[in-house]
N, C-alpha and C positions, 0 to 999 in steps of 0.2 A: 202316609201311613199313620193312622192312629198312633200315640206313644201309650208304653205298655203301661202307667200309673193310671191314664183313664180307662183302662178296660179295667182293671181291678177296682179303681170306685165304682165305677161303672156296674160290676158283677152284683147279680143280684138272682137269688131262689127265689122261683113262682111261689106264691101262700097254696097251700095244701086247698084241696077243692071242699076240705070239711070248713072253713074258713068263710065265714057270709061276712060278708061286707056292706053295710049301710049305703045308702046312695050317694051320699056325700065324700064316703072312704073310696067308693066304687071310682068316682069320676077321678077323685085324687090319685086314687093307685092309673087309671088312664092316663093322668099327666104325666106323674113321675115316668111311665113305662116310654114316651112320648119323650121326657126331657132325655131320657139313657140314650136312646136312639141319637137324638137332633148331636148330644155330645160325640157320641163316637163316629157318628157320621162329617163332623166338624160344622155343624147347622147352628149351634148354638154357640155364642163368644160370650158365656159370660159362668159366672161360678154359683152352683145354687146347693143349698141345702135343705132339709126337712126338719126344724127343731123337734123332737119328739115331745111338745108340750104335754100331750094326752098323759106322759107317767107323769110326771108331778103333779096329778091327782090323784094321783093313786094313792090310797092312804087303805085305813084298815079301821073297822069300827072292833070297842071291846067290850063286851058283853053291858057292863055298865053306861056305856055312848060315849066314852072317853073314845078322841081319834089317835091311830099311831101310824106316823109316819114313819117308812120305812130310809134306813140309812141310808141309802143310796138315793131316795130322792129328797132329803135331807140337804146332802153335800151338794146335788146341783144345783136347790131351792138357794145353796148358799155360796155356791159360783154364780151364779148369775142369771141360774133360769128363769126368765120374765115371765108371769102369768099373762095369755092372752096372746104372745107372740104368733105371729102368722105363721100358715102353713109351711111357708116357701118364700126363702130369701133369696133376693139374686144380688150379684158384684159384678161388674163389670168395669173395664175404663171410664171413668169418670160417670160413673149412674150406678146407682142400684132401684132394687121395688122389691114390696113383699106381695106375697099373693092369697088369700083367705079362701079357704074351698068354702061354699055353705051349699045345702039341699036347696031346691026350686024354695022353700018356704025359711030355711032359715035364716035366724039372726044373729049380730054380733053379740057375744057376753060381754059383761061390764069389764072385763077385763081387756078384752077382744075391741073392745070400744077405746079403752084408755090406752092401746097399744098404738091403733088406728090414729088418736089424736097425735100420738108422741110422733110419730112417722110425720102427720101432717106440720107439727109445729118446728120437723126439721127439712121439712121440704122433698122427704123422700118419696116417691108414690106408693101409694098404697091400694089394693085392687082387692075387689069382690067376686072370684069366680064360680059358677053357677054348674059349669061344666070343662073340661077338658080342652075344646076347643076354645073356649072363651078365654080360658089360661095361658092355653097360646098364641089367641089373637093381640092379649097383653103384652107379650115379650115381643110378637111381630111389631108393634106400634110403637114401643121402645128402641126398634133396632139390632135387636140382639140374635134376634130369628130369623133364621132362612127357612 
């Protein structure tokens, strides 16, 4: 039996069909829809989350080009929010890997880059997914996937 604390992370509202999605958000929202299942079904042995990197850029231009940064992504800027942080982190028993959605065309940003090295210069894996499947052919090759 499922325990009831993963069905509640687990819970999640479909995005409203007014909501268009970039091809890169598209395949991403396929993963995540993909990892909720593999979790509650007991397929996946490991812990993952979504840093919401995309708000802290959120910022606000003021008529002059002065930027304002709003409070709230302030205080994360200054918990610890990394610019650049991957998509999707995973923990497991003794392993972790991040996972980077991009479009058939896209590339890392300089941030996205310097993220990538710091992963690399800790030995952690670091993965380029293209699509859905290939995010979880990642975690399959790691072990973590059924």
């Amino acid at each position: 039996m499922t325990p009831a604390f993963l069905v509640r992370l687990m819970g999640h509202h479909s995005l409203s069909r007014n909501v268009n999605l970039g091809p890169e958000d598209r395949e991403a929202y396929s993963f995540a829809n993909e990892l909720r299942v593999a979790v509650l079904e007991g397929r996946l042995r490991a812990v993952w989350t979504h840093p919401a990197n995309e708000l802290g850029g959120l910022t606000q231009r003021r008529r002059d080009g002065s930027v304002i940064v709003p409070v709230q992504i302030a205080i994360a800027r200054a918990l610890g929010l990394i610019t650049g942080s991957s998509d999707y982190l995973f923990l497991w028993e003794g392993g972790s890997c991040a996972i980077e959605f991009k479009s058939s065309k896209g590339r890392l940003s300089f941030g996205q880059t310097d993220f990538r090295d710091w992963c690399d210069l800790n030995r952690v894996p670091f993965h380029i997914a293209r699509s859905a499947a290939e995010g979880l052919e990642f975690l399959r090759n790691h072990g973590v996937l059924q």
